[in-house]
SEDO-583932 format. One record per residue: chain; x, y, z of N, C-alpha, C, O in turn; residue in three letters. Coordinates in pm, 1 decimal. Each point is the difference from the previous one (the first is absolute). Example, Ala and Ser with C-alpha at 12.3 -4.5 7.8 and 13.67 -1.06 7.14 Angstrom:
2
A:1319.0:-569.0:780.0:-89.0:119.0:0.0:90.0:120.0:0.0:103.6:-1.9:66.5:ALA
A:-138.6:106.9:-138.5:82.0:119.0:6.0:-77.0:109.0:73.0:50.9:110.8:16.9:SER
//
This chain:
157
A:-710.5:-1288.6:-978.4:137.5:-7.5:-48.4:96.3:6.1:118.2:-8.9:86.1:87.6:UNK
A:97.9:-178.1:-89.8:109.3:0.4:112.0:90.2:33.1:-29.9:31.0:-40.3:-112.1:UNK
A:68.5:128.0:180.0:137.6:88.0:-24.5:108.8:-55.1:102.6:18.1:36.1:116.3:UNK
A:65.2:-155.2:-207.1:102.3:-58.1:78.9:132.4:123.1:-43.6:12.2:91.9:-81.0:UNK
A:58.2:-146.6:172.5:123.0:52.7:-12.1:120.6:-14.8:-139.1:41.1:-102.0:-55.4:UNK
A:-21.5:188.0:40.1:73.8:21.9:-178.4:-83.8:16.5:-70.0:33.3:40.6:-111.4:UNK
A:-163.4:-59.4:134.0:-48.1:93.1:-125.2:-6.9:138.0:-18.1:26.1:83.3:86.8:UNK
A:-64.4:-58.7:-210.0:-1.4:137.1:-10.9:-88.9:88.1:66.5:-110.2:-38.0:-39.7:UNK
A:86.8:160.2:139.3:-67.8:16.1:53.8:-138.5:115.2:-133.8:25.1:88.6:-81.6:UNK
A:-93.6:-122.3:103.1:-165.8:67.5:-41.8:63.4:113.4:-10.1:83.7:8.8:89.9:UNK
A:-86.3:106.4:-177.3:19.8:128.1:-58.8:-155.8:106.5:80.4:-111.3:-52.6:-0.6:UNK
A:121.2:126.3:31.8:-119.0:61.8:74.4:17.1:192.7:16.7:103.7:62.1:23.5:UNK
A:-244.0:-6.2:-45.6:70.6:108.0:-17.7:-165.5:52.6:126.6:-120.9:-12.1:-19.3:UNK
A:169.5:46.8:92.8:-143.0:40.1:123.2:50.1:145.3:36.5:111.5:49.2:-17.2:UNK
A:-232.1:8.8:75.8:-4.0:157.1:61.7:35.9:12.3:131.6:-77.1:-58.1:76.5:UNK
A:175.7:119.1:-21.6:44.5:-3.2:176.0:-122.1:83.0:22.6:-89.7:39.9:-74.4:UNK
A:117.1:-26.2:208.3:-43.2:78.2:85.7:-96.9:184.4:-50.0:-100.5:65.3:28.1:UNK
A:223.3:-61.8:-115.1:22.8:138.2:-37.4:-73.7:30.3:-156.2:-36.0:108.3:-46.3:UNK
A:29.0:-232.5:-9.2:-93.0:-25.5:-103.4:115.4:11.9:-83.7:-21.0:68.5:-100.1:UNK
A:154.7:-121.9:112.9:101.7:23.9:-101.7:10.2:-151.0:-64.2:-8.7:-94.9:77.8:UNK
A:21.2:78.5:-173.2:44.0:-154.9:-24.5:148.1:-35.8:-4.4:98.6:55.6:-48.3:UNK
A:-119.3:-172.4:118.5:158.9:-55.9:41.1:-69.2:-153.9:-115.5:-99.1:-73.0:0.6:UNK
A:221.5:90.3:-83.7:46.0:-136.5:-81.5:97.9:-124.5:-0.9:79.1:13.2:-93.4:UNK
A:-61.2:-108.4:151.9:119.8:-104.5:-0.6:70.9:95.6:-69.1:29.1:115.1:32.2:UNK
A:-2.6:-186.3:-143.5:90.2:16.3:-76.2:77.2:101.9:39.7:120.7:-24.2:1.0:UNK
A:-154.5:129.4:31.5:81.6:134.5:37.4:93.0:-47.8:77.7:97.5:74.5:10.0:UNK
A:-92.3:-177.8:52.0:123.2:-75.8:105.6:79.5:-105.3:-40.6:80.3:-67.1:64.9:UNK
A:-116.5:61.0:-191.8:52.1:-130.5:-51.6:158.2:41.2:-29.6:11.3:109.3:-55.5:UNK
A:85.0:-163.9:77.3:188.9:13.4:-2.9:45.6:167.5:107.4:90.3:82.4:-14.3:UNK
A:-207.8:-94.7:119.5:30.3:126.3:71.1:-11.6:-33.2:168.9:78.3:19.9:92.9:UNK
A:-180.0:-64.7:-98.7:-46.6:-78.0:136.9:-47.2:-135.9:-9.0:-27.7:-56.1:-106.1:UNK
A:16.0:-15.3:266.9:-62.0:-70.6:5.4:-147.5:58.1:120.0:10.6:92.1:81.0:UNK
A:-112.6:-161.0:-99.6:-101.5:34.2:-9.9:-72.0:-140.2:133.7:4.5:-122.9:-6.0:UNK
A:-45.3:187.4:79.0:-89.8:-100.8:121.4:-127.6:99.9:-24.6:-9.1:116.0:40.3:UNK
A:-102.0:-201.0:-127.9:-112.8:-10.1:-5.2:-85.9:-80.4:49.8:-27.9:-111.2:-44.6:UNK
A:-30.1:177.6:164.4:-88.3:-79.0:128.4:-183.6:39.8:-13.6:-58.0:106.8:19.7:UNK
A:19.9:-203.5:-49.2:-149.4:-1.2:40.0:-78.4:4.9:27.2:-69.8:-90.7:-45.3:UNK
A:-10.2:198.6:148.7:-58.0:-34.5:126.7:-142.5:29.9:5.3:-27.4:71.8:-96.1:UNK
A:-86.0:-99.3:175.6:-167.2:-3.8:-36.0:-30.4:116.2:1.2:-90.2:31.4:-77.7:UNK
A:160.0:93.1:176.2:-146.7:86.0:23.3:70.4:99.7:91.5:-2.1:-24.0:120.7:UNK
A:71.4:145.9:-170.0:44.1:88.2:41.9:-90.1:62.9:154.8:-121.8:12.9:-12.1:UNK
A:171.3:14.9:118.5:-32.4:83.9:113.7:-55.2:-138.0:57.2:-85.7:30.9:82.8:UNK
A:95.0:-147.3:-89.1:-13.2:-129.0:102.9:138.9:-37.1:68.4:109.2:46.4:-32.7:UNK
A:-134.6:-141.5:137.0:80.6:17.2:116.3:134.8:-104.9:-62.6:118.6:26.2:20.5:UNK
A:-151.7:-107.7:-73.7:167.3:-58.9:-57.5:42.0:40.1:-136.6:114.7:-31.9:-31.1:UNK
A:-185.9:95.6:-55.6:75.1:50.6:-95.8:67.7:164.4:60.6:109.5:45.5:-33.2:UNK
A:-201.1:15.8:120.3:92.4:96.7:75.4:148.4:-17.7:50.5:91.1:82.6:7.1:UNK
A:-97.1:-258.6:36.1:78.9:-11.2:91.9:142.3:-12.6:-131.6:115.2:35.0:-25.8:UNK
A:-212.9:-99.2:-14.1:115.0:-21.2:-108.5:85.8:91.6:-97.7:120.8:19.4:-13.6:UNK
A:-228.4:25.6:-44.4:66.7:141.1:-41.7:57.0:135.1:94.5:15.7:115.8:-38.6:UNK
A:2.1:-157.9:137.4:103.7:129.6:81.9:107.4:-85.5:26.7:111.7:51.6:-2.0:UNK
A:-122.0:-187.9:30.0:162.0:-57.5:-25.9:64.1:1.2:-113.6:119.8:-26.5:-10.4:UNK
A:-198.3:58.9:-87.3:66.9:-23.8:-123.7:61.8:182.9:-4.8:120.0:27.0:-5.7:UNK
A:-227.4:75.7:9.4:47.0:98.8:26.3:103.4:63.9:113.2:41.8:115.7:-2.6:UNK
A:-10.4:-213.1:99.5:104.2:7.7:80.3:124.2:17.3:-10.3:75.1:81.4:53.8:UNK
A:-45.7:-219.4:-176.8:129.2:-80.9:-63.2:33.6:80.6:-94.8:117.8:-8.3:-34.7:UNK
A:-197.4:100.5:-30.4:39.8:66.0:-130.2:128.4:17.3:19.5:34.8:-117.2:-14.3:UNK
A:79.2:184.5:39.8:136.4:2.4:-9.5:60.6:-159.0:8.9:116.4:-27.8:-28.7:UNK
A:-192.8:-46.3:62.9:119.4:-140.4:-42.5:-62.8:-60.1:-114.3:58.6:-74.0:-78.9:UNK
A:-189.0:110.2:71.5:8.1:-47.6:-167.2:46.1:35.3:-107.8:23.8:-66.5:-100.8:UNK
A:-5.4:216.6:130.4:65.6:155.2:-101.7:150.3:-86.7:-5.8:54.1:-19.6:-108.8:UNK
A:7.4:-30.3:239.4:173.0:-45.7:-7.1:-22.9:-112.3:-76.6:101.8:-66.0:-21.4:UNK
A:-226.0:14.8:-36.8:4.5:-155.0:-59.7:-38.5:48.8:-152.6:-25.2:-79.4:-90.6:UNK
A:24.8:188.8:80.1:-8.2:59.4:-164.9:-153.0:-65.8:-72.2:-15.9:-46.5:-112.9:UNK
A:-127.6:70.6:273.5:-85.0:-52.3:-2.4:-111.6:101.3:26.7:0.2:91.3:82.6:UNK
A:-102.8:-129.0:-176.1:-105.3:89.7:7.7:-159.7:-75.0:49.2:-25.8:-112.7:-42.5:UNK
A:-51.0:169.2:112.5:-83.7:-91.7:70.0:-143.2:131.7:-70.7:-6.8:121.8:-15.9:UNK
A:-76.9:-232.7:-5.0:-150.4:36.7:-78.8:-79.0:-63.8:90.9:39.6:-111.8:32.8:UNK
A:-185.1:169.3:39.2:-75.5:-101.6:57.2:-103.8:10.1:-126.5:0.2:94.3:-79.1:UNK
A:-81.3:-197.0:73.3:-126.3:18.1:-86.7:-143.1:-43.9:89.7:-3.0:-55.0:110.0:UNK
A:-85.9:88.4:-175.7:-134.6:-51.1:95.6:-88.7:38.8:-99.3:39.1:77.1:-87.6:UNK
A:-186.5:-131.6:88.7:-85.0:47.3:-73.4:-85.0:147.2:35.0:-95.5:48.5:-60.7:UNK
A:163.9:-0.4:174.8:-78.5:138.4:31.7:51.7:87.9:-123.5:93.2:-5.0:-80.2:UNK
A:-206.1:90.8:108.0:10.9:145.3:-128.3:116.6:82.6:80.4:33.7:-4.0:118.3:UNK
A:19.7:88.6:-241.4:91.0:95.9:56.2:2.8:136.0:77.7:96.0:74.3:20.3:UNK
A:-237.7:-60.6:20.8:-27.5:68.8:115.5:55.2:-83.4:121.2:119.7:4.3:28.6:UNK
A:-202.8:-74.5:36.5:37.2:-73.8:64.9:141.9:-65.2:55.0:35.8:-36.0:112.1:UNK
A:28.9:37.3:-242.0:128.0:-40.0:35.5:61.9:108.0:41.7:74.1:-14.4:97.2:UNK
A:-86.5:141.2:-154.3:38.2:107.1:14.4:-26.3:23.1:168.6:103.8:34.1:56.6:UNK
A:-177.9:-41.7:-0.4:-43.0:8.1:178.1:67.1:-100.5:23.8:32.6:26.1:115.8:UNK
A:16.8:-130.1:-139.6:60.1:-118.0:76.3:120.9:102.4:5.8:34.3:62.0:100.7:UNK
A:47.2:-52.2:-274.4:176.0:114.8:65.9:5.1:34.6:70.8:72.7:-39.3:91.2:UNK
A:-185.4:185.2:-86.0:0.9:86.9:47.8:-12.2:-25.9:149.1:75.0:62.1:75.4:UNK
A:-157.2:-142.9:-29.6:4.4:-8.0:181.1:94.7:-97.4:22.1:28.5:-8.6:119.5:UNK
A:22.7:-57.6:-181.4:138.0:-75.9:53.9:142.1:62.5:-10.2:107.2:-15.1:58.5:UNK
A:-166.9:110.8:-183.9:161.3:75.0:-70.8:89.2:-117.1:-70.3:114.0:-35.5:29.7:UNK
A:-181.0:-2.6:-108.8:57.8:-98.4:-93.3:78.5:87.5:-82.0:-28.9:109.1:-49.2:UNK
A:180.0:-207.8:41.2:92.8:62.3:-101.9:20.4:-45.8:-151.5:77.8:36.7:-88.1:UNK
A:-189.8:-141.8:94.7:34.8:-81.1:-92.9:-153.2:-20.3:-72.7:-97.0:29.2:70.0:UNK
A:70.6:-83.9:-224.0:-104.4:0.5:-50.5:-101.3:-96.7:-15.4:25.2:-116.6:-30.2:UNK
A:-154.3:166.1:52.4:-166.6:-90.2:61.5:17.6:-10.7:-180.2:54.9:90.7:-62.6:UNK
A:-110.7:-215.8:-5.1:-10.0:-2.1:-120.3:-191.2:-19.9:23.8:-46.5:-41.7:106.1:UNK
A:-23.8:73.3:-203.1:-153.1:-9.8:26.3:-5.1:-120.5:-136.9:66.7:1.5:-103.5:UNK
A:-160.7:-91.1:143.9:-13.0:-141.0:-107.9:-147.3:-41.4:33.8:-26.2:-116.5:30.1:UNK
A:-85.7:231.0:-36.6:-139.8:-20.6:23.9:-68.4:-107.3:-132.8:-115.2:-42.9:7.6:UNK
A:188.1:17.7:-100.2:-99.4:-84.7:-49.1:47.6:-173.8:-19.7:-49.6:-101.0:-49.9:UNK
A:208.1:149.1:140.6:48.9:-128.4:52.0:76.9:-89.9:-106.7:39.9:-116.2:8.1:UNK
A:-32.2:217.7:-119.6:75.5:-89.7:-87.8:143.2:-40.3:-30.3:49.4:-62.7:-93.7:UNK
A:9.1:127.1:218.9:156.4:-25.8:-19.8:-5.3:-105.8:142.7:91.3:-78.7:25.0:UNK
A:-194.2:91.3:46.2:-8.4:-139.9:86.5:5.3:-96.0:-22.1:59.5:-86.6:64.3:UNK
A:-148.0:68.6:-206.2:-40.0:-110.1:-74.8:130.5:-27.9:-87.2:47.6:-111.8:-19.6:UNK
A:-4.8:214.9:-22.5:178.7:-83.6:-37.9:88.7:-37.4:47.6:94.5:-54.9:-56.6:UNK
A:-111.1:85.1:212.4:104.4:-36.3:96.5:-59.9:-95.3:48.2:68.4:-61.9:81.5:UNK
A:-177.6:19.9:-99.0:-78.5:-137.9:72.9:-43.9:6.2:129.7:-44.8:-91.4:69.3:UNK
A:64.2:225.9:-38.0:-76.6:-3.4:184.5:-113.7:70.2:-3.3:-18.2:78.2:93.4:UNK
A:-68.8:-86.8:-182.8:-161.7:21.6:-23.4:-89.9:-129.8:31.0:-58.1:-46.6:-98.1:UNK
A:42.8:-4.8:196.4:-37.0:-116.6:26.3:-132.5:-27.6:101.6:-30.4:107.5:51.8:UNK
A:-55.6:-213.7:-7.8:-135.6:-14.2:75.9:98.7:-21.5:116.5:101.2:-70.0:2.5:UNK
A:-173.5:173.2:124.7:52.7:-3.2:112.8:-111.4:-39.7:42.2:-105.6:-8.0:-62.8:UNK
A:134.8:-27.4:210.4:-87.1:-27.6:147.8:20.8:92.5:100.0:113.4:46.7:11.0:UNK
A:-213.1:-5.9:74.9:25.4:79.5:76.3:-140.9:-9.2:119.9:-113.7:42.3:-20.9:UNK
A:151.3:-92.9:114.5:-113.4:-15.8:82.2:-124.5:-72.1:-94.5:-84.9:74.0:-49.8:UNK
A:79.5:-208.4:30.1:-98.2:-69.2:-105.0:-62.6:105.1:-123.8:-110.5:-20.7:-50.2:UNK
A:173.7:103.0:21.4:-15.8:47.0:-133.6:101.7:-22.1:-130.5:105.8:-46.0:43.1:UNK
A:-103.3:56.3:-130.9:61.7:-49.4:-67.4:-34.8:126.6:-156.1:-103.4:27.1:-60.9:UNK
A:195.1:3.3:52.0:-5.9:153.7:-144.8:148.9:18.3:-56.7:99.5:-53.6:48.7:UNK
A:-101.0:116.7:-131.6:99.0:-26.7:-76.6:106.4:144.0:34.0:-63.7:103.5:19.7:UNK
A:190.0:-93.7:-13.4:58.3:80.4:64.9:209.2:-44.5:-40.7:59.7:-78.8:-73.3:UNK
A:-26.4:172.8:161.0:156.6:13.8:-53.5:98.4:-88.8:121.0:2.5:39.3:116.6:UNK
A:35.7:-99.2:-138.8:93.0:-119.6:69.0:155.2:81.0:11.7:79.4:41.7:-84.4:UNK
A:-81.8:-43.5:219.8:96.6:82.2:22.0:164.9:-53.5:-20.4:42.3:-86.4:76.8:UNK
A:53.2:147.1:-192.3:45.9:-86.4:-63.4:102.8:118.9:-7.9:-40.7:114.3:20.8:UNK
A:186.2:-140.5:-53.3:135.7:81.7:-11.9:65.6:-94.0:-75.4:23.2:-118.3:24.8:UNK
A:21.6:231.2:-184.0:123.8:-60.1:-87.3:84.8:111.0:-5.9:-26.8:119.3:-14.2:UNK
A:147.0:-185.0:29.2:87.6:27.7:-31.7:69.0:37.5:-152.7:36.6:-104.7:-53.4:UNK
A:-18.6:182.7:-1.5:-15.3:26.6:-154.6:149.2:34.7:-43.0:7.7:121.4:18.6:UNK
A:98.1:-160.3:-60.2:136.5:52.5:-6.1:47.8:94.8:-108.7:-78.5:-2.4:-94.8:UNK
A:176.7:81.7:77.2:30.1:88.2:-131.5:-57.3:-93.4:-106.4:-45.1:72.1:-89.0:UNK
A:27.5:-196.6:60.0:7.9:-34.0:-135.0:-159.8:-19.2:-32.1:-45.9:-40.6:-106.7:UNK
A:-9.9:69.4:194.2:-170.4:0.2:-6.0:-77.4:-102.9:41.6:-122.5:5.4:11.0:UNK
A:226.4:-147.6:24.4:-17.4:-166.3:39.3:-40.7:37.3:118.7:38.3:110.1:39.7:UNK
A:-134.2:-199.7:54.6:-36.8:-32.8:98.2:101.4:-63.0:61.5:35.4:-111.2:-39.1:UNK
A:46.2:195.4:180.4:100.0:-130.9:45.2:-46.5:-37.8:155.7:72.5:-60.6:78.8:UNK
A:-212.6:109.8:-48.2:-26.2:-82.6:127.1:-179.9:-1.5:-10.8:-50.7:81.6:-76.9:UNK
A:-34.6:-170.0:150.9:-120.2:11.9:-6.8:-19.4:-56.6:137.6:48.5:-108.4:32.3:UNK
A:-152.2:216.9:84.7:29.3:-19.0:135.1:-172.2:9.1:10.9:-67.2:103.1:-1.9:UNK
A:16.9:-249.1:14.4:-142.3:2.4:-16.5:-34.9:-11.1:205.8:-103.7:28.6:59.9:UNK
A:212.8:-70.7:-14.2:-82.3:35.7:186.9:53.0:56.7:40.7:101.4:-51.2:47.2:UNK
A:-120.1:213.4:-26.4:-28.6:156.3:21.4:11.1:-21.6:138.1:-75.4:-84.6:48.2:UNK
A:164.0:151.2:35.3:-38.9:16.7:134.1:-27.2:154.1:3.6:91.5:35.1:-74.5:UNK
A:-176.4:120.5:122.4:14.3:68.6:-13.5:84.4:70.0:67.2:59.0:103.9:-29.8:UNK
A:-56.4:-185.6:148.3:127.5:37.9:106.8:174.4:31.6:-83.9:81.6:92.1:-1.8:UNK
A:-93.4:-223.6:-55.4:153.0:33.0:6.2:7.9:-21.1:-143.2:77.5:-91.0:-29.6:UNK
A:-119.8:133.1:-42.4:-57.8:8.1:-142.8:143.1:66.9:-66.4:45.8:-59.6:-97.5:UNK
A:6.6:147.7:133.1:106.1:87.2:-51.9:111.1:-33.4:36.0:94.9:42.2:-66.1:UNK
A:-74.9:-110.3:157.4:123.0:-26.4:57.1:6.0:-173.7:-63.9:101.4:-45.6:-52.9:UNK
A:-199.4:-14.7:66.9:25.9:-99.6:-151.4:18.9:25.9:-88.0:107.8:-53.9:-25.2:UNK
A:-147.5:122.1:-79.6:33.4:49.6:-112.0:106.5:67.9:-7.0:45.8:18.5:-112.7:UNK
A:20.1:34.4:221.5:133.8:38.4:15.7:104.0:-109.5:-26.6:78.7:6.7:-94.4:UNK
A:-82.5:-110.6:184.6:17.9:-94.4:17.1:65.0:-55.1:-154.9:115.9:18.7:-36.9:UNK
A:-217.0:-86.4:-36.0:-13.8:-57.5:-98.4:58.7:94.8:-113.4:87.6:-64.8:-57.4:UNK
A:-99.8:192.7:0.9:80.0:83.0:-13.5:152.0:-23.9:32.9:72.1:-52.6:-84.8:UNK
A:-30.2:85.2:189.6:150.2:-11.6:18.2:69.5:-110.7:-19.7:122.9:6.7:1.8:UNK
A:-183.9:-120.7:-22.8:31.7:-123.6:-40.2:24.2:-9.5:-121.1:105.9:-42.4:-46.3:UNK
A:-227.8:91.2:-34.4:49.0:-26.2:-133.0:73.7:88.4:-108.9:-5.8:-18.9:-121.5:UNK
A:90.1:138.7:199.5:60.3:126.4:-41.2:92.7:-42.0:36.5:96.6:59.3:-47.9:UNK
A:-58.2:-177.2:147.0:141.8:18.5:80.0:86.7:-153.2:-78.0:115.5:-28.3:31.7:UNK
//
């Protein structure tokens, strides 16, 4: 399933870090919502990525924006990713991959002539009204946040 822009975004209710469940909807006419994708907590570009994103937190907070990473690790695990980075913000756990599969980045990767099925590293943009208003399928992890900043202030301004 592919998730263009204006549609409605997938409703999803997953366990953080902390084993608490965080639900869309709870943001729906309150925030907007950057829900980012990534393979495999404590590897070297979703690290990279998620401490820029944990960097920016105050300019996404000024964009009346809330940022979720998801991955298929369990919530132990994610829980050691926070904790040694000091994440301020929430690891969603999606081990049986089914909110991947509604966002459409559950897909057959390659990786050194192998080929298995895995999470496509993928960022939407989700607005108060629950619509998808951006879909950013080539991820740099570098500057991952400061695009999404980017794209953000554009469409608020």
């Amino acid at each position: 399933m592919k998730i263009n822009v204006g549609d409605t975004a997938p409703e999803f209710s997953l366990l953080n870090q902390d084993g608490n469940q965080v639900n869309l909807p709870d943001f729906q006419g309150k925030k907007n919502v950057v829900l980012y994708f990534y393979p495999k907590a404590m590897t070297p570009g979703c690290t990279t990525q998620s401490c820029g994103i944990n960097d920016s937190l105050a300019e996404f907070a000024k964009l009346d924006t809330v940022v979720l990473g998801v991955s298929p690790d369990p919530t132990a695990k994610l829980l050691k990713f926070k904790e040694k980075y000091d994440f301020k913000f929430d690891l969603l756990s999606d081990e049986g991959h089914k909110i991947a599969e509604d966002y459409g980045v559950w897909d057959l990767k390659k990786f050194m002539g192998r080929e298995y099925m895995g999470i496509l590293r993928t960022t939407f943009i989700i607005n108060k009204a629950g619509n998808i208003s951006f879909v950013m399928n080539k991820v740099k992890t570098k500057s991952h946040h400061d695009d999404v900043l980017d794209i953000l202030k554009s469409q608020l301004t």
